[in-house]
C-alpha positions as CSV (number, residue, x, y, z in Angstrom):
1,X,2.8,108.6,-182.3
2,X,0.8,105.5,-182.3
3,X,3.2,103.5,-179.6
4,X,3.9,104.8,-176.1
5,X,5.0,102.0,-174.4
6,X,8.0,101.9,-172.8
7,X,11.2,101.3,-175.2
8,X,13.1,98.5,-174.2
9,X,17.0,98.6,-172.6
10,X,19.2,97.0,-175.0
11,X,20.8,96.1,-171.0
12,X,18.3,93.2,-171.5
13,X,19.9,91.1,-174.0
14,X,23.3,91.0,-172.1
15,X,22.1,88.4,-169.9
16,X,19.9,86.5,-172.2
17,X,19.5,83.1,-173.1
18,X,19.7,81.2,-175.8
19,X,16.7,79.1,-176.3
20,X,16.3,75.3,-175.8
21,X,19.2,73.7,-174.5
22,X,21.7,71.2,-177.1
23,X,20.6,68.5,-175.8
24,X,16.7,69.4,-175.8
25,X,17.0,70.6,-179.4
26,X,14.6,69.0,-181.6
27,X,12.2,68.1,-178.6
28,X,10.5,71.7,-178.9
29,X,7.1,70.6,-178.6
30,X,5.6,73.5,-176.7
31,X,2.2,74.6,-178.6
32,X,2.5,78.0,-180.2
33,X,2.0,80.9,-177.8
34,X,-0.5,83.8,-178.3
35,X,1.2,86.8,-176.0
36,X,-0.8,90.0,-176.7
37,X,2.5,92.4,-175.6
38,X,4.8,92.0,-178.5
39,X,8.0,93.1,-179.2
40,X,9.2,93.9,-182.5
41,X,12.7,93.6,-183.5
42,X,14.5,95.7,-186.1
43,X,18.1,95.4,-186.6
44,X,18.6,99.3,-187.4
45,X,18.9,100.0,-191.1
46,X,16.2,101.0,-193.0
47,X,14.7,98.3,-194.7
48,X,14.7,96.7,-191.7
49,X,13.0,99.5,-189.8
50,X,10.4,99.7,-192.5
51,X,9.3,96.2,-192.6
52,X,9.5,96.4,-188.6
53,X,7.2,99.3,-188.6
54,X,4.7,97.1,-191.1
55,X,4.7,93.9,-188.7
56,X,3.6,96.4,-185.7
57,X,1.2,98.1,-187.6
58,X,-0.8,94.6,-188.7
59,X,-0.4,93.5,-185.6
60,X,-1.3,96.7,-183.3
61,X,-4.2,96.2,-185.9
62,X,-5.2,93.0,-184.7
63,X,-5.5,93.3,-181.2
64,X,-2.0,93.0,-180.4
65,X,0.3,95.1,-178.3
66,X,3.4,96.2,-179.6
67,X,6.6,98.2,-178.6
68,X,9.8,98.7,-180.6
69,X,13.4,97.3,-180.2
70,X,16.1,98.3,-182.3
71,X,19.4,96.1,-182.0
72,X,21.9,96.3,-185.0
73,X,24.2,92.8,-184.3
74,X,22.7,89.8,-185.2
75,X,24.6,88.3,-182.1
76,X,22.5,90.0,-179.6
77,X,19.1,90.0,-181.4
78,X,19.1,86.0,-182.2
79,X,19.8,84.9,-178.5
80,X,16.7,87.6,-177.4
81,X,14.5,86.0,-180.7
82,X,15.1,82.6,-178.8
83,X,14.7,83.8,-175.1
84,X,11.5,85.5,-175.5
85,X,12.8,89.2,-175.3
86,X,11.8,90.0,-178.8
87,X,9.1,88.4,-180.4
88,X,9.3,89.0,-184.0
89,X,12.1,90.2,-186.4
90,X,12.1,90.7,-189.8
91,X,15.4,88.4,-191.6
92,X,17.0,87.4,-194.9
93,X,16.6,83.4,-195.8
94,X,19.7,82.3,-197.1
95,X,21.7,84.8,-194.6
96,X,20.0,83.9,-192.0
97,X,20.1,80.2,-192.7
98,X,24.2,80.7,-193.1
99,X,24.6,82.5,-189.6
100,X,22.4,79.9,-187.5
101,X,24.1,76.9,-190.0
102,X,27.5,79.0,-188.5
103,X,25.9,79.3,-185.1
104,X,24.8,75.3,-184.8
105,X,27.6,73.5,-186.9
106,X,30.8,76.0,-186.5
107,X,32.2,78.9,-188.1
108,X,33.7,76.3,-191.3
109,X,30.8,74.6,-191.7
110,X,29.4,74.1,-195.2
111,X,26.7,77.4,-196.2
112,X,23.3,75.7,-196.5
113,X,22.0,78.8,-197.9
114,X,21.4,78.3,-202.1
115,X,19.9,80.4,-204.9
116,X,17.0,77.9,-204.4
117,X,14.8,79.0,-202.2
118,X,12.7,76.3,-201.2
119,X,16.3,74.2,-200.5
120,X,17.1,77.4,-198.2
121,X,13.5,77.5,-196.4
122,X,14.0,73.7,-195.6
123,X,17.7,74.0,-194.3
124,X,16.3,77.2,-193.0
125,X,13.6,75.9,-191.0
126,X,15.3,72.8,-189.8
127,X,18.2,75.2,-187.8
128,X,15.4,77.6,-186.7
129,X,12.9,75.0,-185.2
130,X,15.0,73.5,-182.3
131,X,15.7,77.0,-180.8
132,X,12.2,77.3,-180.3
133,X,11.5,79.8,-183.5
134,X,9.2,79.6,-186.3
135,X,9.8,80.7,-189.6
136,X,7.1,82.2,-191.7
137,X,6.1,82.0,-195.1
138,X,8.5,84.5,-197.4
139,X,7.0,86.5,-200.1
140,X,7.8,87.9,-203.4
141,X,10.1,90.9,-202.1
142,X,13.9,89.6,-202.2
143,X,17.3,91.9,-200.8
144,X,20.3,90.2,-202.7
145,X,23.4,91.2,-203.9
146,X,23.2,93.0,-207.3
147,X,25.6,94.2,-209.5
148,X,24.9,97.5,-210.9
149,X,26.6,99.7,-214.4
150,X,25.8,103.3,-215.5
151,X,22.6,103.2,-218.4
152,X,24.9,105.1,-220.8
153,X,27.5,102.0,-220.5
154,X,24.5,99.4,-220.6
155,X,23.0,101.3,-223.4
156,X,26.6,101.6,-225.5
157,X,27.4,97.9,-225.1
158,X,23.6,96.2,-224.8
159,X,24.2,94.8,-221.3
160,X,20.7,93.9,-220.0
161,X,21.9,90.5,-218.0
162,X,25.2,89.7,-216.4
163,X,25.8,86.7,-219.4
164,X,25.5,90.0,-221.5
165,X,28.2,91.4,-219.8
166,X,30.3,88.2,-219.8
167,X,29.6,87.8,-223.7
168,X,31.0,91.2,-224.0
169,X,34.7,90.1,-222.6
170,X,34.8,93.8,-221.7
171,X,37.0,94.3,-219.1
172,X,35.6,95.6,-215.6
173,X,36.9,97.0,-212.6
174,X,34.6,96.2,-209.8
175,X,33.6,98.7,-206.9
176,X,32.9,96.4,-204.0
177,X,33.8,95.0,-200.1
178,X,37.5,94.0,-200.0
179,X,36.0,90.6,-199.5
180,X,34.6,90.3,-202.9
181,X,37.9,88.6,-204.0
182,X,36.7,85.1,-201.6
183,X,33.3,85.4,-201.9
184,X,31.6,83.0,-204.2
185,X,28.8,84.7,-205.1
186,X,31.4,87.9,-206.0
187,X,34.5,88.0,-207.8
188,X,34.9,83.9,-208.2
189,X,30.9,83.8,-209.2
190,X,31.5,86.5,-211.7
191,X,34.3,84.7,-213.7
192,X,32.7,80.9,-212.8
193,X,29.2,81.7,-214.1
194,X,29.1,84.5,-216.4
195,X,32.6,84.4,-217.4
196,X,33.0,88.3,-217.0
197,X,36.6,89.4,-217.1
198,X,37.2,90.7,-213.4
199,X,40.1,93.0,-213.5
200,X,40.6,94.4,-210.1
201,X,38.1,94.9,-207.4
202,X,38.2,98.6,-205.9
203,X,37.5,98.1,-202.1
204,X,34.9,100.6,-201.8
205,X,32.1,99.0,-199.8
206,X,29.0,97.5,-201.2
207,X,26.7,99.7,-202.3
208,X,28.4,103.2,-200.6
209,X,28.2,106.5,-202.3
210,X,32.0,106.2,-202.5
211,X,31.4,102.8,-204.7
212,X,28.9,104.2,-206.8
213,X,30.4,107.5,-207.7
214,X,33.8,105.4,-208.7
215,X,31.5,104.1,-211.3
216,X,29.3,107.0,-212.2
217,X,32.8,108.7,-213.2
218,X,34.0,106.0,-215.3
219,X,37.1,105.2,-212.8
220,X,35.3,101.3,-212.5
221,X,32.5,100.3,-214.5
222,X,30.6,97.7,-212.1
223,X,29.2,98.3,-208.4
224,X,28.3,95.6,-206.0
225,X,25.1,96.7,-204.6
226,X,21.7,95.0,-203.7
227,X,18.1,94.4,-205.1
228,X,16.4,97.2,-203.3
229,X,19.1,99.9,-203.4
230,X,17.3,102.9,-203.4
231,X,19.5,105.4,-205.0
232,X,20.4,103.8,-208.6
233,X,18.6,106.3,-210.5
234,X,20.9,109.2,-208.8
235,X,24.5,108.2,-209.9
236,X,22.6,107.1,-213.6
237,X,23.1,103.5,-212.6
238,X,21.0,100.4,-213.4
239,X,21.1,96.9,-212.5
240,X,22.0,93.8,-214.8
241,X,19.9,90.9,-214.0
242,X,21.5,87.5,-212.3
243,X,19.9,85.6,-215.5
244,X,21.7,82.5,-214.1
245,X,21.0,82.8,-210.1
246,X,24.5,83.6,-208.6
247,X,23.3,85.1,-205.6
248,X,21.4,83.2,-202.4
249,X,17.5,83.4,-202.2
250,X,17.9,86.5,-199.1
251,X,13.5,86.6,-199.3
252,X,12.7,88.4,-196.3
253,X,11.0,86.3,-193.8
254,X,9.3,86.9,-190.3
255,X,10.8,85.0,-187.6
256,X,9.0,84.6,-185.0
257,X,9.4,83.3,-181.2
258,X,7.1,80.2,-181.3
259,X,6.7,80.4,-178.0
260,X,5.2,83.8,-177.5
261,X,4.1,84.4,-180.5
262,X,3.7,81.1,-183.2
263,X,-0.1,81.9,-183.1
264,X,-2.5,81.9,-186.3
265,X,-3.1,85.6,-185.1
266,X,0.3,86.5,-185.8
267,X,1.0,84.2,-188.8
268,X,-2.2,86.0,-190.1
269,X,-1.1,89.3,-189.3
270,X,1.8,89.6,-191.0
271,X,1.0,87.3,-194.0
272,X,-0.5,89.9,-195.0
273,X,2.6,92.0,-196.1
274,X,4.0,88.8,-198.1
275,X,0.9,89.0,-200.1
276,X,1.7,92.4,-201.6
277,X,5.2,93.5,-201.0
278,X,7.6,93.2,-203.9
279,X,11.7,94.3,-204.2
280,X,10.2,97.6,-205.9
281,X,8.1,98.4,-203.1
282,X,11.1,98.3,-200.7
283,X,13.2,100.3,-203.4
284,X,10.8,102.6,-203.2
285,X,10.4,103.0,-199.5
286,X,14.0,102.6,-198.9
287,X,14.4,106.0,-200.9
288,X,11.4,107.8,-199.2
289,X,13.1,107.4,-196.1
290,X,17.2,107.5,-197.2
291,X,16.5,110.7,-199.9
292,X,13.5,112.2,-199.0
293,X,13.8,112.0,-195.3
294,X,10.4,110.3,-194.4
295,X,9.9,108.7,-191.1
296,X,9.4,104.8,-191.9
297,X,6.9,104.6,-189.9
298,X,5.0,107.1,-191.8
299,X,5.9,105.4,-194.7
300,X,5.1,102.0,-193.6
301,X,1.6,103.2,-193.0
302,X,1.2,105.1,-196.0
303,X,2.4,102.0,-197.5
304,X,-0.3,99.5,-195.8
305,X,-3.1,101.9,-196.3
306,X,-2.6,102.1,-200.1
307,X,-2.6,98.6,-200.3
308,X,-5.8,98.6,-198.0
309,X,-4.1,96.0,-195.0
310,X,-4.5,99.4,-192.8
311,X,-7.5,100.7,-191.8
């Protein structure tokens, strides 16, 4: 194994803090920190493992020290991004910007999170900067909601695009999270935008096995899933493409503790990945590790060596 350092106690984050104080927020003028013991944060699924796995890896590569911390809620992992307690974590833009909007502003406030995604990196940036964290560059490899149908159905009406789907008027039953029915960029955004004739939504989860078998067997004809879903091509599904931008610009970005770790080493380090990574790559290693049972680390590393960023 190529880390033996001592895994962290998720007893850390319960007494955490939360970064600069309200009233020193945007006064966060330390320099950026160059800590050679990192800590890598993954918030335990497998994408995020994966692209966890990759920012040790470059960074074990470049002189850097790193151990592992996996911590699934979002509640606990922020306030230890900010404190110091995890160094590095790999997010979604738009989500991300939404929960620290949330966070900052109130559970009601406004989403500043938009298809756009250089509106998102600034609204972004501006929420993430007075905690005392630094958001990186994203890259070309996006996890957003996606709406998936079985080929056979795509083939037998030509559905290639969601507006295909909607010029259809065919009526669909939708496989999906019982929220689907509020969410904007769900049931609402499918009737606003692509005028698609929503008949029910079957609360099934996004993306389950549950979901995607309702649709495989003809009982609904439309699963909400996402852009790197790994196991599309086993229930004979395929995606439609968001030809008009429903859903939010979720890039993956590293976030970063400025502090401890806002150095051009690290920013170098894991530029790297955004340089090569695409949704298909994650697809890809999404499935190596969900079907065929692959470590991600192992496949993180396979990954970095085949694009030569791993010696």
């Amino acid at each position: 194994m190529r880390r033996g350092g001592a895994l962290l106690s998720l007893v850390l984050l319960t007494g955490c803090a939360t970064g600069p104080s309200l009233e020193n927020r945007g006064a966060v003028t330390a320099p950026p920190g160059d800590s050679k013991h990192l800590t890598i944060g993954s918030a335990g699924f497998t994408e995020s493992d994966l692209l966890a796995q990759m920012y040790a890896l470059l960074l074990d590569q470049a002189g850097y020290k790193t151990s592992m911390l996996t911590v699934a809620n979002r509640e606990l992992y922020e306030p230890a991004l900010e404190s110091g307690q995890i160094d590095v974590v790999p997010e979604y833009a738009a989500t991300f910007a939404d929960w620290l909007n949330a966070k900052t502003h109130g559970a009601d406030a406004p989403p500043v999170g938009s298809p756009d995604l250089a509106t998102t990196m600034k609204a972004l940036r501006s929420l993430a900067t007075p905690r005392g964290l630094t958001v990186l560059d994203p890259g070309r490899a996006v996890d957003q909601n996606a709406f998936a149908v079985t080929a056979a159905y795509a083939g037998q009406h030509h559905l290639k695009t969601l507006s295909d789907l909607g010029a259809s008027r065919l009526p669909v039953r939708l496989a999906a999270g019982d929220e689907c029915v509020q969410r904007p960029y769900c049931e609402p955004g499918l009737k606003k935008t692509y005028g698609i004739d929503i008949t029910g939504v079957d609360p099934k989860g996004v993306g389950t096995t549950q979901a995607k078998r309702a649709v495989q067997s003809g009982q609904d004809q439309m699963v909400l899933t996402t852009t790197t879903d790994a196991t599309l091509d086993e229930f004979g599904l395929v995606l439609l493409a968001d030809d008009k931008h429903l859903q939010n610009a979720d890039y993956i970005v590293p976030v970063v503790n400025r502090s401890r770790a806002g150095s051009e080493g690290v920013i170098k380090a894991l530029g790297q990945v955004n340089d090569v990574l695409t949704t298909a790559d994650l697809a890809s290693m999404n499935q190596q590790v969900d079907s065929w049972r692959r470590l991600p680390e192992d496949v993180a590393r396979t990954y970095l060596k085949d694009k030569g960023l791993l010696k």
